[in-house]
Each structure stands twice: as C-alpha cells, then as structure tokens.
N, C-alpha and C positions, 0 to 999 in steps of 0.2 A: 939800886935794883936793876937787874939783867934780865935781858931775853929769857936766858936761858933759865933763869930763878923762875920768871913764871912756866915757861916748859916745865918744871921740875914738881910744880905745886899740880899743875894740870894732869901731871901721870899721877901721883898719889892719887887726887879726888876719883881718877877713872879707874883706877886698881884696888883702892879701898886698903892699900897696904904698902907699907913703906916698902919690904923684902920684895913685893912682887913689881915695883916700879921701877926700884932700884935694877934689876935683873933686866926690864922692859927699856932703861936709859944706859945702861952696862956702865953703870959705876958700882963704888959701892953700898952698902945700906949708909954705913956710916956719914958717909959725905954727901949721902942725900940728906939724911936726917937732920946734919950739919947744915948744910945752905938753906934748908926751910927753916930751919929752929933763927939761924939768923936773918933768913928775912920776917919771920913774926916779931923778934925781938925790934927791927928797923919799924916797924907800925906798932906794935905796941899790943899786939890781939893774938889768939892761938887759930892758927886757919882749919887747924883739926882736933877733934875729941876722940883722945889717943885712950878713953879707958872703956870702951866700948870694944869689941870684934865681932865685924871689920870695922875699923876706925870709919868717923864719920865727917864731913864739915860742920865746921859753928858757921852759925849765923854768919860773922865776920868773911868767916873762908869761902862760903855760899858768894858774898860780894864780890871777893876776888877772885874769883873764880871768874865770874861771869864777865868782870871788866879786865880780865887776862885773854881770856878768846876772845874779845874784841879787838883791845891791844896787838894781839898776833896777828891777825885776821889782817888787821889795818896795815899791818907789815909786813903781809905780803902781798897786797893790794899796793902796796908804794913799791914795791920790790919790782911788779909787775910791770906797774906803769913806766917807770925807769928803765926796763929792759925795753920795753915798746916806741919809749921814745928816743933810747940812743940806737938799736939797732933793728927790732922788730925781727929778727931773725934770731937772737940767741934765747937762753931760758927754759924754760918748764912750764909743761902742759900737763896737770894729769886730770884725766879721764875714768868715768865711770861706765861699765855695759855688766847688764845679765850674761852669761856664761854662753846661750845659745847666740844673742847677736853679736857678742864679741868673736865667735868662730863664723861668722855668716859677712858682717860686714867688712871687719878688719881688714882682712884681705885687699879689697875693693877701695877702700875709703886712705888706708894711711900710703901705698906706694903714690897718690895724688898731694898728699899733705908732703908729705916728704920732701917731693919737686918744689913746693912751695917753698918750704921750712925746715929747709935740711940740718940745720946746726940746731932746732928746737929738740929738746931731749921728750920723749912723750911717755906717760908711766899711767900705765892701766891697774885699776883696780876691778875684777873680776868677781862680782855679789849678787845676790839677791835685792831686787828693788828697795824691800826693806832699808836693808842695813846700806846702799848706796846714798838713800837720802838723808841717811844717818850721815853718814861720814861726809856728807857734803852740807849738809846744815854744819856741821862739825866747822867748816871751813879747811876741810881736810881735801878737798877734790875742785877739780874749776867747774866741772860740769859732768852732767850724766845723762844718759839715755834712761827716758823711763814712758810707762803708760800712765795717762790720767785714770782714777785719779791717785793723788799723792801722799804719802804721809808727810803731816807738816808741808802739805802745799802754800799756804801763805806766806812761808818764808823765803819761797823761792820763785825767781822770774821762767815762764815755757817759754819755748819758744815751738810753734808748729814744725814737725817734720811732715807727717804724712797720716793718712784717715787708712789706718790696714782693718783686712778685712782677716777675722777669723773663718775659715772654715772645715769641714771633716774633712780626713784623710784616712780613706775603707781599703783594705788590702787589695791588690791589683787582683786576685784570681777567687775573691768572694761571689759567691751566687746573685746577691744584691744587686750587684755590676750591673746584669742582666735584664732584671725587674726596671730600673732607674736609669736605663741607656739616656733617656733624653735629659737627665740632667745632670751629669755627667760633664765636667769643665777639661779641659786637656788642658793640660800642664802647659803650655806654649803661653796659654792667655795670662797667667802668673806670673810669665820668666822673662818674652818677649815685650818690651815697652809698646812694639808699633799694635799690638794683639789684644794688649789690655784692656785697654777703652770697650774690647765687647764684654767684656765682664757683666756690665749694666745690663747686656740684651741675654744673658745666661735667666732658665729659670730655677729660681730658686723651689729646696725641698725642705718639708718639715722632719726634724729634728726627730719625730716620733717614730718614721719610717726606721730606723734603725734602731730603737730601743732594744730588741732584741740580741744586738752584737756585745761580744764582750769589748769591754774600751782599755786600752793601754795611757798614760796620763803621766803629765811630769808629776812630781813631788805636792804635795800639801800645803807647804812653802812657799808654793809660785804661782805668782799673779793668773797665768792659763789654766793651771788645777781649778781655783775658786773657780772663773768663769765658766769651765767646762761644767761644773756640778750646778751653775747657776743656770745653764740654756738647759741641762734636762732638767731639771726641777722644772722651769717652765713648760718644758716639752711633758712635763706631766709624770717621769718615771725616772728610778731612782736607777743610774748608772751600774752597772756589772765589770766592777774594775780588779781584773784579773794581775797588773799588779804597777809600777809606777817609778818611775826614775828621772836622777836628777837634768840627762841628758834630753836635750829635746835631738840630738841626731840619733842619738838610741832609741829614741821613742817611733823617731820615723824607721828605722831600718827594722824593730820589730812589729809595726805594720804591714810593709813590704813582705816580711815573712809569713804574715798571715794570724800574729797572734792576735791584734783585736784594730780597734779604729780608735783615731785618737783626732783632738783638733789643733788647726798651726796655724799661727797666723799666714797672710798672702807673700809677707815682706820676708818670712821663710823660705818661701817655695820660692822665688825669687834669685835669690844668692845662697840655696844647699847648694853642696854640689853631687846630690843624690846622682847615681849612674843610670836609678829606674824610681819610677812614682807610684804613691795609690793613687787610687781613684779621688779627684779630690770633688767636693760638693757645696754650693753657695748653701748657707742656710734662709729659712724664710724669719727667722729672729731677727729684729731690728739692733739688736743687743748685743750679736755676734761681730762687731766692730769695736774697736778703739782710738785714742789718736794717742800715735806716739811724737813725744818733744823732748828735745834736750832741754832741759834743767839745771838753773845756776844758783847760786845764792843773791839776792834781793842787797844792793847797795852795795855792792862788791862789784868793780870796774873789771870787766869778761879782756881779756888781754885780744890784739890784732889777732894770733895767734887758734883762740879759742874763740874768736868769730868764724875764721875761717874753716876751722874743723866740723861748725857747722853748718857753714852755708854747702861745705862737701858731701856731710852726710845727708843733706835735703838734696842734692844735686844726685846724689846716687838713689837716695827713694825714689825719686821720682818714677 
C-alpha cells in the first residue's frame, strides 16, 4: 500500500464517482479503478458499493477512509516538522482568509513574512468561513482566519487575534449625517492606531435610529449578512434590503454612492483603502462585536513558519 493508493481511494469517497475522480487526479478511469480494485483485493473487503448511483462506501471503506486522512494528515505533519528542523526556511504554508480580509490584510501582513521566510512558498485558499473550516478540518490548510463561533470548532485550536468591533457605515451626504452629528466616529479613530483608544469614549447609537434607510449587505452566505439581520431583529425591525453582494469593497463603495447603509467590521476600515468614507456609527448592541482568530487543526504540530504568520497578523491588528 502507497500514499498515493490512499489519495486515490480519498478522491472516489469525495466524488462518489470513479469517472469524476479520475478526471479530479488526471489519470485514467481505468487505472484508477485498477489501483483501488487492487488495493481491496490486498485487505480482502470492497471499500465501495459500486451498484448503487452515486456509488457509496461499505462499512469497511467508511474505516478506511477515516484511517487514510489520519495517515496523510500524519505525513504531513512529519513532512513539516523535518522542514523546520533542517532548515526552517524552506517549505509550504497554505492559508486560509474570507475573500474581503484576504484583499484588506494581505497586502500589509505577507511583504513582512516574506522578509522573514523568503524561500517559504505560501498558497491561499480564498472561501467562505464555511467551507475554510471544512477544508482545514480536511487537513487540507495549516490555518485560517475566522470569526467565533466555528463549525466544527472543537476540532480545532484559536488562537486570539483581535476583539473587532462591528459597526454602520451611512452614506457620506445622507440627511441622517445631520440629526446624529454627535455620534458620528471619524474615520481617523479606525485607521489611526495612536486614535483608537478613543473609540471607548465615542457615544454609541441605537440601531433603531436608522431603521428607516434602505441597507446594502454582503451575501446570505456570509457570517456579516446573519449578523447584520440579527442587530435588527433585535433593534426591533426587519431590514429594507435593496440588494446584496459578494464583495464587501462593493458593498462599501455603493454606500459611498448613496445607495443604502450597510455594516463592517472596525478591522475593515482600518486596512480599505477607500479614497473617502461613510459616516461610520458605534452601535449601542453589546452583540455588535466579535473576536476574530486564526484556526488550526487540534494535534497537528503548526510549523515555525505558521507561527509566525500569526504572530504577524496579531502584530498588524493591533
């Protein structure tokens, strides 16, 4: 039995098809079919129940399955640690971010790593929180950025990055402006580290003050969508959502335009690099925060490497 036999069993079980795996590993169906048919024949069991569609695992395949991603998992966790203790400079890092903080921090976080770890090759995977913690429960990612809480959080170790603070963002030339001068944050206290700190002394407003705007919102999909629908629900009324995208820099630049007010986190405003702002607004919602952490797999040795990526991206929140 090979590595590569259990890769080979691993793509069937997640494809539910020989044809569609075979295509996913670029060989052919035959010689896939070939190398599992001979490793069933080596144990003596059928790993799959081939008269169903889409084929399924047996019981047996179920087993192996499960003590194949271990097996892998384990081999690349030695693969890991071997690069770290001969040179700690060569090797592979891949990474997980949402689509908006992979364009916000990137920039800032990796020409710092690079100085460090210049011959580390580094591979981003670009998803939705969901499917990141998929693929890295998967053993498929060293770590990810995400917001608690988590799917399948017990399988994975947080580590704290940073306590961000959600809040609105109302079009710069709304009438609103006007009425709520006094609470009213300037963009400076967001972006500026030495400014920050007055955030605390800002007063916050209730969520209900604007009910009446229409709101622009990422996707249905994304962790800030839910949230946003969960402070007005609380806030007592049901959102006028005029219409919704996967971009959170689209989402800010048609606020700016006047189309409706939407919410961002502070770690946003922070690292856009918007040319002009809305008006942004602390909420009086306890609820209107998160903590975001990098996330790794549980018993899995985090490489020199992928320590370091994130003691960078806590050095840049801050």
């Amino acid at each position: 039995m090979r590595f590569l036999q259990l890769e080979y069993v691993l793509a069937v079980a997640e494809c539910k098809s020989f044809s569609k795996a075979a295509q996913k590993l670029f060989i052919s169906q035959p010689s896939l079919s070939q190398y599992i048919m001979g490793l069933e024949k080596e144990f003596g069991v059928q790993f799959f129940d081939r008269s169903v569609s889409p084929i399924r695992l047996t019981y047996a395949g179920e087993i192996f399955v499960d003590y194949a991603q271990r097996i892998l998992m384990l081999k690349k966790q030695l693969e890991d640690t071997l690069l770290d203790e001969t040179t700690q400079q060569g090797g592979k890092l891949s990474v997980g971010f949402s689509p908006f903080r992979s364009s916000c921090l990137l920039p800032y976080v990796m020409p710092l790593f690079q100085q460090r770890f210049p011959e580390i090759k580094v591979e981003f995977a670009i998803q939705l929180l969901d499917q990141l913690a998929t693929r890295a429960g998967d053993g498929l990612l060293d770590l990810f950025l995400t917001v608690r809480p988590i799917p399948r959080e017990q399988e994975f170790c947080c580590e704290h990055l940073v306590q961000e603070r959600v809040v609105l963002a109302v079009p710069p030339n709304h009438p609103i402006n006007e009425e709520l001068t006094e609470y009213c944050v300037p963009e400076q206290y967001f972006i500026d580290s030495s400014r920050r700190r007055l955030l605390d002394s800002c007063q916050t407003v209730p969520l209900s003050r604007f009910a009446a705007l229409p709101f622009v919102l990422l996707g249905s999909g994304q962790n800030l969508h839910k949230l946003a629908l969960q402070l007005c629900s609380r806030a007592g009324f049901q959102p006028d959502i005029r219409l919704t995208n996967s971009s959170l820099e689209s989402i800010a630049s048609l606020v700016i335009s006047g189309m409706g007010t939407t919410f961002v986190p502070d770690t946003y405003i922070k690292f856009s690099n918007l040319r002009t702002h809305p008006k942004y607004y602390l909420l009086d919602d306890p609820t209107a925060q998160r903590e975001l952490v990098a996330a790794y797999k549980k018993n899995r040795k985090l490489s020199v490497a992928g320590q370091a990526f994130i003691h960078i991206l806590k050095d840049s929140l801050q």
